[in-house]
C-alpha positions as a printed NumPy array, in Angstrom:
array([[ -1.761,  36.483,  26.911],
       [ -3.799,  35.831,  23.95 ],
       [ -0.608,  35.366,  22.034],
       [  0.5  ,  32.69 ,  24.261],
       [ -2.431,  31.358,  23.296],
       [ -1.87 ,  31.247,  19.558],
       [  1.319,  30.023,  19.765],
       [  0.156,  27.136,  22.288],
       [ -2.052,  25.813,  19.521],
       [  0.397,  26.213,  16.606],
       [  2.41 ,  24.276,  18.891],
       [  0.076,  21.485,  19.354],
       [ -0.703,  21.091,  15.853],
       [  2.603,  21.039,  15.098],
       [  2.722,  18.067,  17.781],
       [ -0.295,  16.635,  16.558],
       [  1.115,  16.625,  13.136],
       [  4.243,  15.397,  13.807],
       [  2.362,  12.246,  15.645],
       [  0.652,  11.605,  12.531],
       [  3.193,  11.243,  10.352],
       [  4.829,   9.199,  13.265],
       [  1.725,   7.268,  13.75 ],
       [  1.678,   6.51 ,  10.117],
       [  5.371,   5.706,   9.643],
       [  4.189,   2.829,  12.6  ],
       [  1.572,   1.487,  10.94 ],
       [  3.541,   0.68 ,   8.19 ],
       [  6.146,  -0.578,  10.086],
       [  4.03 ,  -3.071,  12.097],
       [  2.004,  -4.109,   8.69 ],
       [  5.528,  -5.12 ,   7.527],
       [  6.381,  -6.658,  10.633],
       [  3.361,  -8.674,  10.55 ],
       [  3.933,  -9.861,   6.875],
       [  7.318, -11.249,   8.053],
       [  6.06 , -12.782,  11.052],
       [  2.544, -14.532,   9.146],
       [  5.614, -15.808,   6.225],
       [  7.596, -17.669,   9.385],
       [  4.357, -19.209,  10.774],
       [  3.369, -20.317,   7.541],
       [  7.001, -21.804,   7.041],
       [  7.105, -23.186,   9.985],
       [  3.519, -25.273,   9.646],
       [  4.771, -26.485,   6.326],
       [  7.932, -28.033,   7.883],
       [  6.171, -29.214,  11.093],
       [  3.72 , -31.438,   8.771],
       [  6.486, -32.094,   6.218],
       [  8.446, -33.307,   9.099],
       [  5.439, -35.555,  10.36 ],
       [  4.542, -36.872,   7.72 ],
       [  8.003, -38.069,   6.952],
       [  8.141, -39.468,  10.327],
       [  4.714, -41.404,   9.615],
       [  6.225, -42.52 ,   6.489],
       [  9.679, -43.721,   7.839],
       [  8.96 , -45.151,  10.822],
       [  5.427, -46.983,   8.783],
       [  3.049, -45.963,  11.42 ],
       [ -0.246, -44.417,  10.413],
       [ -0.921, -43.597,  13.332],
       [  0.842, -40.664,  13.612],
       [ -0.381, -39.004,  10.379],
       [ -4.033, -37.745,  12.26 ],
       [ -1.806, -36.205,  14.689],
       [ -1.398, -33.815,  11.023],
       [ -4.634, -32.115,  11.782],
       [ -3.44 , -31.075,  15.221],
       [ -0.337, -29.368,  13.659],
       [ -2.543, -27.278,  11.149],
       [ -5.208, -26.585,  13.446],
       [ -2.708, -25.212,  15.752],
       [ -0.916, -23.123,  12.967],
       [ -4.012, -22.106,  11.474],
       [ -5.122, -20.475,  14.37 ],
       [ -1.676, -19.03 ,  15.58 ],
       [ -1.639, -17.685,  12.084],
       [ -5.125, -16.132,  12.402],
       [ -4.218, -14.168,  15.459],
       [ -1.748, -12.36 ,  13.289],
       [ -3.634, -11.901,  10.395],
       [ -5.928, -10.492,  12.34 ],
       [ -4.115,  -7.834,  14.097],
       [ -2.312,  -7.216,  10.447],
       [ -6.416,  -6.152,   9.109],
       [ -6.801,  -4.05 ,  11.943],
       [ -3.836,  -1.949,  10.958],
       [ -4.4  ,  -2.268,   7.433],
       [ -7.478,  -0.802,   7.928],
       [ -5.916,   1.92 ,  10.261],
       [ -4.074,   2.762,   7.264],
       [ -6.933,   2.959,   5.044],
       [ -8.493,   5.659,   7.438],
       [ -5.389,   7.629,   7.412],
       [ -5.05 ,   7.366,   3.557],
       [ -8.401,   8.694,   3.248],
       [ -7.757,  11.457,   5.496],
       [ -4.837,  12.74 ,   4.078],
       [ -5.798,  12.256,   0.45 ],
       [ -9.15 ,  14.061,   1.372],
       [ -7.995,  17.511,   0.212],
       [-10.882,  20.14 ,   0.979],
       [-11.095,  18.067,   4.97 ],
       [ -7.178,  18.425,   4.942],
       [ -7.281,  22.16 ,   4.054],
       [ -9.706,  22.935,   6.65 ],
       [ -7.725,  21.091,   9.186],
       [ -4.827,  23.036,   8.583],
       [ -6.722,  26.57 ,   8.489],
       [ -8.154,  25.602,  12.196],
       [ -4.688,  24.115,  12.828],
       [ -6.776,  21.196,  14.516],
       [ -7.21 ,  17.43 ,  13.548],
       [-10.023,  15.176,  13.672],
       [-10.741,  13.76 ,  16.82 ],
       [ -9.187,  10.212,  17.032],
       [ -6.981,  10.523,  13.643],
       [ -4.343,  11.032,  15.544],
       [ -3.816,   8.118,  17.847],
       [ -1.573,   5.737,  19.632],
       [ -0.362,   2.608,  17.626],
       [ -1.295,   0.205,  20.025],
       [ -4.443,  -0.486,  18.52 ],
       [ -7.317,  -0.669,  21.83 ],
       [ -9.439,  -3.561,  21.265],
       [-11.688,  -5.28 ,  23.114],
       [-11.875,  -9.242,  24.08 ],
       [-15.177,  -9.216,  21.49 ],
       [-12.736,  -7.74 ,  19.131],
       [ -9.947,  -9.659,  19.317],
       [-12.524, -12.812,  18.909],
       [-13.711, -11.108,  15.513],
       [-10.07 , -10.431,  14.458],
       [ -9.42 , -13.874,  15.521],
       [-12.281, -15.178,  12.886],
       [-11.4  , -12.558,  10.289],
       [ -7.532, -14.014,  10.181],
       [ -8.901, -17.903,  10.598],
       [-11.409, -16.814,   6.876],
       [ -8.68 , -14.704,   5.322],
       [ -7.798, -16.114,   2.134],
       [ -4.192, -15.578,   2.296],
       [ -4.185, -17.753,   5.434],
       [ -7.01 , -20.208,   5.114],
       [ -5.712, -21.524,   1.183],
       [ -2.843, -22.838,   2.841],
       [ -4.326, -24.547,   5.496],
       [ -7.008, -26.17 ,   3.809],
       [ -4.87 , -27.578,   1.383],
       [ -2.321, -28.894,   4.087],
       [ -5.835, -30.404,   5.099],
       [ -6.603, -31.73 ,   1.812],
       [ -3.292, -33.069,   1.881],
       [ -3.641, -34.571,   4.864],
       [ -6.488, -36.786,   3.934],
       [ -5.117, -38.277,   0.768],
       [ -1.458, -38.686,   2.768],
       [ -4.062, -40.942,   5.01 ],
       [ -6.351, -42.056,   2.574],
       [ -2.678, -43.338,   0.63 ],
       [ -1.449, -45.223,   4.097],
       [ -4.426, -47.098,   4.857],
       [ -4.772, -48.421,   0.731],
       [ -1.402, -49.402,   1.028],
       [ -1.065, -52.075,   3.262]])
């Protein structure tokens, strides 16, 4: 019986293990995902106030080129709800990168044949509604997304600031 034991936990571990190099493999995965969805957003803004601001341009209403704001607002924060899950997994895969390239912690898990509580975890990142308000404020301040958007900004002042001088 006490062998059945044994090989129970060598069996787990070797389940455990196998999740975390699946768990891993995931995390990357979605971090690339992300980057591919967060490059489409930011396309797509672009275009969207391109677009508008050709239409305010053609059509020689100025009207339409507040309506600018709207469109990066929007973007900007669609964007930030990305970016923000992307830093949660990024960080995810900091934790794992320190736990694997921890060698004495990594030895000693092996000789127990027993991970760290919570290293080994679903990819669905749990989160609660306080969270996803601070991931939602982390993506809105991230450089990588906020540059962009407060230079479409920028951009959108002088497009107005250029319409209104010129008639």
């Amino acid at each position: 019986m006490a062998g059945n034991y044994k090989s129970e936990e060598k069996g787990s571990f070797a389940f455990q293990l196998a999740m975390l190099e699946k768990g891993y493999d995931q995390v990357q995965t979605q971090i690339i995902h992300l980057d591919e969805i967060l490059f489409k957003i930011k396309a797509s803004a672009i275009t969207v106030w391109v677009a508008l601001m050709g239409w305010s341009f053609t059509s020689q209403k100025v009207e339409i080129i507040p309506l600018g704001v709207v469109v990066i607002i929007g973007f900007w924060f669609l964007e930030a709800m990305y970016k923000g899950v992307q830093i949660r997994y990024i960080e995810a895969s900091k934790r794992l990168k320190a736990f694997v390239n921890d060698n004495e912690k990594l030895k000693r898990q092996f000789e127990k044949q027993q991970f760290t509580p919570g290293i080994v975890y679903p990819v669905a990142l749990e989160i609660s509604e306080l969270d996803r308000l601070i991931m939602l404020v982390r993506g809105l301040i991230s450089p990588t997304v906020a540059t962009v958007y407060l230079f479409l900004g920028f951009s959108n002042v002088l497009v107005l600031l250029y319409s209104s001088g010129v008639k």
